[in-house]
Structure formats: structure tokens, C-alpha cells
C-alpha positions, 0 to 999 in steps of 0.5 A, a space after each residue: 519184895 522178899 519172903 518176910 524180907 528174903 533178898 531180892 534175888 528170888 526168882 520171879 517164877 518161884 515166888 508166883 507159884 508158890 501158896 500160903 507164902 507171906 511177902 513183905 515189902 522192905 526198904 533200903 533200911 532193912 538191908 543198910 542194918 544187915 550189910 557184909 563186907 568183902 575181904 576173901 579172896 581163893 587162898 581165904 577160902 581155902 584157909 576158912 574150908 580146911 579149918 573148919 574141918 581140920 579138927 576132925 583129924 585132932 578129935 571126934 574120927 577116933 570114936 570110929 575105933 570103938 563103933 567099927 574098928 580100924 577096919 570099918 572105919 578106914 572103910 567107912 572113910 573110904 565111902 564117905 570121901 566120895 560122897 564128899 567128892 560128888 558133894 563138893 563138885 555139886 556145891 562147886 557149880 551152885 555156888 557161883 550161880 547163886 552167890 548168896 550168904 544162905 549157902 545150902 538155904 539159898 541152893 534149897 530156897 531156889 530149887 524147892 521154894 519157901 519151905 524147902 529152904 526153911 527145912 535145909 535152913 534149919 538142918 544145917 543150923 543144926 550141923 553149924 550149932 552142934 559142930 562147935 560144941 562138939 570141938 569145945 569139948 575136944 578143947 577142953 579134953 586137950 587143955 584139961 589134959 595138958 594142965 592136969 585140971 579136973 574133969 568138972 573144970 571142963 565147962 569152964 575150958 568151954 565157957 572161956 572158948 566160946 567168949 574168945 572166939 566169938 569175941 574174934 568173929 564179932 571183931 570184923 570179918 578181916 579178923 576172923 579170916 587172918 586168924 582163920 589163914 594162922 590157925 590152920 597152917 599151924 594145925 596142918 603144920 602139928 600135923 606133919 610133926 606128928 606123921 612124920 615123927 609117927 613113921 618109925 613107930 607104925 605097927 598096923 598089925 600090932 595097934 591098930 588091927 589086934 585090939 579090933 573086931 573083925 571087918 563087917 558091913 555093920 561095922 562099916 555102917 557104925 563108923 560111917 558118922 565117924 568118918 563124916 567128921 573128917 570132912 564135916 563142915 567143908 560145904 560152909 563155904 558158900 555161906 562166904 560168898 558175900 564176903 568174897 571178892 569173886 565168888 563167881 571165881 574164887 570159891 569152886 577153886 577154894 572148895 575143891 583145893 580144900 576138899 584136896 587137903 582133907 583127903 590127905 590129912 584124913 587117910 593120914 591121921 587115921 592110919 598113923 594115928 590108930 597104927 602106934 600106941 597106945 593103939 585102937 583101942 584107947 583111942 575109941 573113947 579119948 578126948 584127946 587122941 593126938 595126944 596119945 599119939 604126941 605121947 607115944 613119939 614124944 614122950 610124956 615130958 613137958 615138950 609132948 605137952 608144949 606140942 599138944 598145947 600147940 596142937 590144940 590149934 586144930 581144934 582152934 582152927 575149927 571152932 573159929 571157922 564154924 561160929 563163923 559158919 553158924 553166924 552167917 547162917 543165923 544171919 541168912 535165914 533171920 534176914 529172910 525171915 525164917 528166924 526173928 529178923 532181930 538176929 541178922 542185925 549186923 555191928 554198926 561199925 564191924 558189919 559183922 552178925 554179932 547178935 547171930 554169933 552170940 545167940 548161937 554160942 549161947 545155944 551150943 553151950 547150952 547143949 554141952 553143958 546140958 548134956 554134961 551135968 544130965 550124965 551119959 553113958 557116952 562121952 559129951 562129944 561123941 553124943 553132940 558128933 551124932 546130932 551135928 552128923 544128923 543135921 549135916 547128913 540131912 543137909 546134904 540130901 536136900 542139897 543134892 535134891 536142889 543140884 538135880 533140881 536145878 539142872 532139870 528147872 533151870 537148865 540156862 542159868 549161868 553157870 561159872 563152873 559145872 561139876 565134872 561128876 554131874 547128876 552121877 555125882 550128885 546121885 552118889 552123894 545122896 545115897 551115901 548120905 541117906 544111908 548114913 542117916 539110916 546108919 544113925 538110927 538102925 544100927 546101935 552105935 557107936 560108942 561101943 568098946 573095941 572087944 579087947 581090953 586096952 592092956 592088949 594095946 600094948 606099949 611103944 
């Protein structure tokens, strides 16, 4: 029996005392048109965590610049790691205890019943649908850059993204994970070129600091969404583990060691980054933040522009990994019943949720390209960036809730790993994320230009 076809594994006791809840009965049939296929293993996972979130280090973290300065941002990031830290621990213990394709849902749908799955359901398909069209924004900044195209071919760089890339998804699961495994070692790979070659030209005081306001907890407050994407996307995960080999296993160890690696790559990129020129404040409002720094070392001659084409892997990386994210998800919650159950038929041949990933695509480029023919005073991707962090951050409260939840209601279930941090951690993880939510609402963001003009700048 399921929840208008929810999997089998809903516990017994939630599905008695829930109210107004309508269950269906469904056959084998039902679930033969809706099978996965395992194939990741922890270095899989591990590749599918940092490449969903190493686009953050290549665009969208600079707009922090603008919102708080160098300081508030490095700040703000500072926060936002360890709220990373208490929910990648949380989400390490319930994932191999409930190893199912729903992820957040399934965590929420265990500990709250029905609805509070459907509304952490539906926030994070918000993070999942927005979260690509953010990046496809920042592709099509690279790319126009780098080919000198204008600015109005911009939704066809977006258009020819997502046909790739959801093509790969749709291909099969093997597919997406080997590419998923190259992209981001090639992006983590452009970015150690880049802080090693961004070392002799650091100048903290000069580029980052001078162009900047002065640090302020509003400031820090401004930043904080900002910051979020550096880690973004991390806690898809889970929406791996019926794909997995051993998600019992595997999957705390990929998270945490992929949590690991963001943390570098972010304290890194935003110091060498922001420390060189063109400095903090050009990199407030760029598409292409890298870039400017790529140029800096470089030079603008055709090997900067060969390395930035090659740096576009990061975005690549991101892109790729969250259609997938978005794919399962759809696919999670149209199999259970929250969404028409049309949209978690997988390929015949492929096992892959290709109508999922292509109702999806369809959905996030109609919102870039809404947003872009409507006009903004903001930048395309930085209005996305604070709907994907809206999703995201209420995500993670609702998944906090289901730890905590979880730890008082089923206090005996099997759990594989438990989290070092615990309630604590999970306490943590909350707060930061509601007060970023607030953050998102109360102060008037983000967008607002470092004080100094960009001539202050300064030059290399």
C-alpha cells in the first residue's frame, strides 16, 4: 500500500495515525516502470556531492562582495560552514537509516507524516529547479565572454546547456556518474592553476579590503545567501542511495569527505579570488568572477581564454549534477504521489527519470529566460541565487526538524553511522538556516554595489 503510491517502506504506525490521507493500492507494475539501477560507489558519491556545489567557487559566491564586502562575506562563510558541518553530519545518520531516492522527503515524510514531507518535498524542488538556472546563467556569462558573443545570445548558450546535459542524464545513470567523476576533477583541477598562480599577486589590503564597507553584522547578514552557495547542493546526496551499491556504507563517507573538499575550495577561491585584481569590487556584479581573476594572472590573450573555456568545467560539473539531483527528485515525489505519477516513469531501456528531467529543464529555463526578457535591475543569476537559497534554506529547517524528530520517535531504528555533533549539531544547523531565511526578507540585499567605484580597484 502507499500514499497514492508512496514506496512500501512507510512505517506502519505513521500511516495509521495519520488523518485525511489517501492510500492506494499498487502492484508490481507500478514499481517495474519506475526501477533505478545501481552503479556508485563512495568515490561516485563523493564526485556527484563536490560537483554539485564546485560551481559555487567559479560564479554566484562574488555577489557577496556587492551585499557585505570582503569581510561580511568571509564572515558570513565562516557561519555558513558550520551550519554545513551540523547538516552534513544529521543528513550522514539518516541517510543510511532511510536509504530511499526521496532524500530530504523521505527523512521529513518519516518523522512529520504525509504533509511534512510534501512541503520539504516541494521546497527542495525549488532549490533543485532553480540551482541549475542559476549555473546556466553563469555558462552562458563564461562562454559569451570567451567568444565575445552579445549579451542577447545568452539564452541560447542556456538553451544549448540544458539539451546537452539533460541528454547525458537521460543516457543512463553510468553516463552521468563518469561524467559527473571528469568534470570535477577537471574543475578542481582549474582551480589549483588558479590559486597557485593567484599567490604572487595577492594583495588583501589593496583588492579586496579598500574597495569594501566596513565590517557590520548587517553586512554579514546580507552575505549570508551568498556564502550558502559555496556548499549548496551538497545534501542531494541522499537522492543517490537507489543508485548506490552500499548506501548503508558508502554514502556518510561520501558526504562527509565531499563536505571536506568544499571547505577548502571555499575559504580559497574567496580569499585568492577577491585578494587580486580586478578586486572586490568588479567582482560584486561579474558573470564571470574566475575570469577576472584567470585575466589578472594570465593576461587577456588567448591562453586566459583557453583556460577560462577549460574552467568552465566547474559550472559544467554543477549543472550536470544537479539535473540529476532535480530528476530523482521529481521522480521521488510523482512515484509517491505528491506530483502526477506520469513524471516518475523511467526510460525503458535506460532506467533513468527521463520525463522528470525534462519537465524540469523545462521549468528552470523558463524562469531564466522569464526573468531575462521581463528585465531586472539585479543580474538574472543573482535574482535565481536568492529563490534557489529560499528553497534550500527552508529545506534545511524541515530536515533538522526530521533529525531531531527522529532521535526522540524512533530512538531504536538502525543506525549505520550517528552524527558526531548530534542534537547540538543539528540545533546549529537550524538556527543559522532560519536566520538566513529572515536574512532574505528583512535586510535589502544583495545586490547593492561596493561603495567605491571600480577604478579604486586598482590594477595588477
Amino acid at each position: 500500500m502507499a500514499y497514492r503510491g508512496y514506496e512500501h517502506r512507510v512505517p506502519e504506525g505513521d500511516r495509521e495515525r495519520v488523518v485525511g490521507v489517501e492510500y492506494v493500492e499498487v502492484g508490481a507494475a507500478y514499481f517495474e516502470r519506475r526501477r533505478l539501477r545501481r552503479h556508485a560507489g563512495v568515490g561516485s558519491l563523493w564526485a556527484l556531492g563536490v560537483g554539485a556545489v564546485i560551481s559555487g567557487d567559479f560564479f554566484g559566491w562574488n555577489f557577496g562582495l556587492a551585499a557585505g564586502g570582503f569581510s561580511g562575506l568571509l564572515v558570513a562563510t565562516g557561519i555558513i560552514t558550520l551550519m554545513y558541518a551540523g547538516l552534513c553530519f544529521s543528513i550522514a545518520e539518516m541517510s543510511p537509516a532511510l536509504p530511499h531516492t526521496g532524500g530530504a522527503y523521505s527523512f521529513a515524510r518519516s518523522a512529520m507524516g504525509p504533509w511534512g514531507g510534501y512541503v520539504t518535498g516541494l521546497a527542495e524542488n525549488m532549490e533543485y529547479i532553480f540551482t541549475p538556472a542559476v549555473i546556466v546563467v553563469g555558462i552562458g556569462g563564461y562562454l559569451g565572454a570567451i567568444f565575445g558573443t552579445p549579451e542577447s545570445w545568452a539564452p541560447l548558450w542556456w538553451l544549448a546547456a540544458y539539451t546537452v546535459f539533460v541528454g547525458l542524464n537521460v543516457w543512463g545513470v553510468e553516463t552521468s556518474f563518469r561524467v559527473t567523476v571528469v568534470v570535477t576533477l577537471v574543475a578542481l583541477a582549474i582551480l589549483v592553476v588558479f590559486w597557485i598562480g593567484a599567490l604572487p599577486h595577492l594583495d588583501l589590503q589593496r583588492f579586496a579590503l579598500d574597495p569594501g564597507p566596513a565590517l557590520s553584522w548587517k553586512g554579514v547578514l546580507r552575505a549570508l545567501p551568498f556564502a550558502i552557495w559555496f556548499y549548496l547542493a551538497i545534501e542531494q546526496l541522499p537522492l543517490a542511495a537507489e543508485e548506490s551499491h552500499d548506501p548503508r556504507r558508502d554514502m556518510p563517507r561520501g558526504i562527509l569527505l565531499g563536505l571536506l573538499t568544499l571547505v577548502v575550495c571555499a575559504f580559497l577561491t574567496l580569499i585568492l579570488n577577491t585578494g587580486i585584481a580586478p578586486g572586490a569590487a568588479v567582482l560584486g556584479t561579474s558573470d564571470e568572477p574566475l575570469f577576472e581573476g584567470l585575466r589578472t594572472i594570465f593576461g587577456t590573450g588567448i591562453g586566459s581564454r583557453l583556460l577560462a573555456l577549460v574552467a568552465v568545467a566547474g559550472l559544467v560539473a554543477s549543472f550536470h549534477a544537479i539535473i540529476f539531483a532535480y530528476g530523482r527528485q521529481i521522480y521521488s515525489l510523482s512515484r509517491a504521489g505528491y506530483f502526477p505519477r506520469w513524471l516518475s516513469i523511467t526510460h525503458s531501456t535506460r532506467q533513468t527519470p527521463h520525463v522528470a528531467l525534462v519537465s524540469g529543464a523545462v521549468l528552470g529555463y523558463g524562469a531564466a529566460l522569464a526573468i531575462h526578457w521581463l528585465g531586472s535591475e539585479h543580474p538574472v543569476g543573482a535574482v535565481l541565487l536568492n529563490l534557489a537559497v529560499f528553497g534550500a534554506v527552508i529545506s534545511y529547517v524541515l530536515q533538522m526538524l526530521s533529525f531531531l524528530l527522529l532521535r526522540r520517535r524512533l530512538p531504536d531504528i538502525e543506525r549505520p553511522y550517528r552524527s558526531p555533533l548530534g542534537v547540538a549539531g543539528a540545533w546549529m544547523a537550524l538556527v543559522i538556516a532560519a536566520v538566513t531565511l529572515v536574512a532574505l526578507f528583512v535586510v535589502d540585499p544583495i545586490y547593492q554595489k561596493v561603495a567605491t567605484p571600480p577604478a579604486c580597484s586598482g590594477s595588477p
